[in-house]
N, C-alpha and C positions, 0 to 999 in steps of 0.2 A: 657350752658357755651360756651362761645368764645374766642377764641385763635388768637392770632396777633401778629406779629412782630415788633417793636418800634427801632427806633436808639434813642440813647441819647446824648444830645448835655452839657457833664456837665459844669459849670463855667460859664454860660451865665447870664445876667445882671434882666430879668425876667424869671420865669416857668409857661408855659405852654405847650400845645400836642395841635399841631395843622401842617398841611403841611404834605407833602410824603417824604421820600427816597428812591426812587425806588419802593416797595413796602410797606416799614414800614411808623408807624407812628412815626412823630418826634416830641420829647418830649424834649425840653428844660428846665435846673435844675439851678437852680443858685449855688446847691452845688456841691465840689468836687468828685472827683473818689477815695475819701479817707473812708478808712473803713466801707466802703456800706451806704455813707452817701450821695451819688447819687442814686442809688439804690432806698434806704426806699423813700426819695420825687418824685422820679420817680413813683412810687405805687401810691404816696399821690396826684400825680398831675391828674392822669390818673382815680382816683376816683372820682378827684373834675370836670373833664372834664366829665365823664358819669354819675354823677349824684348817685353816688353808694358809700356803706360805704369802708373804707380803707380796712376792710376787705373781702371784696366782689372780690378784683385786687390780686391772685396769679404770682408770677415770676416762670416760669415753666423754663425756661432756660436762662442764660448768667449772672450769679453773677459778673462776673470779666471782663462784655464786653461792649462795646456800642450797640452792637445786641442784644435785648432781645427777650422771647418768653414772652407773658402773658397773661392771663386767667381771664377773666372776670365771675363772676355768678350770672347773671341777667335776665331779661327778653331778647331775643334773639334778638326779634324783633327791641325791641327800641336799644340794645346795637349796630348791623349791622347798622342802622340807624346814629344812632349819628356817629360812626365811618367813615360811606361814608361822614359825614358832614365834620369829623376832614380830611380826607384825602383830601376832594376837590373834589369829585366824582359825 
């Protein structure tokens, strides 16, 4: 399992996870920061970017934040992988 930081960008016109903040990865949601319905496509974006089922993307920390923690349970390798790709590294 893998663990990373994401900023989230909600209200934006497409979603995707791609780009840095600082350290995190920036995942842009076309939905609002309304009733964790940034949140749940935040998850759904981040599985469709790693190739992994929705259930496979835990939120370990930041329900109510644009800093998330989250948790991927995949192959390691390729997960660190794809990730240097989304960061730009």
């Amino acid at each position: 399992m893998i663990r990373f930081e994401v900023h989230v960008h909600p209200g934006t016109r497409t979603s995707r996870a791609a780009g840095r903040h600082g350290k995190a990865l920036n995942v842009h949601v076309r939905s609002r920061a309304i009733e964790g319905a940034a949140t749940r496509e935040v998850l759904e974006v981040i599985a469709r970017a790693f190739n992994v089922r929705t259930s496979a993307v835990t939120l370990v920390r930041g329900t109510h934040s644009r800093q998330k923690l989250v948790e991927i349970d995949g192959d390691d390798d390729v997960v660190l992988e794809r990730l240097a790709e989304l960061l730009g590294t």
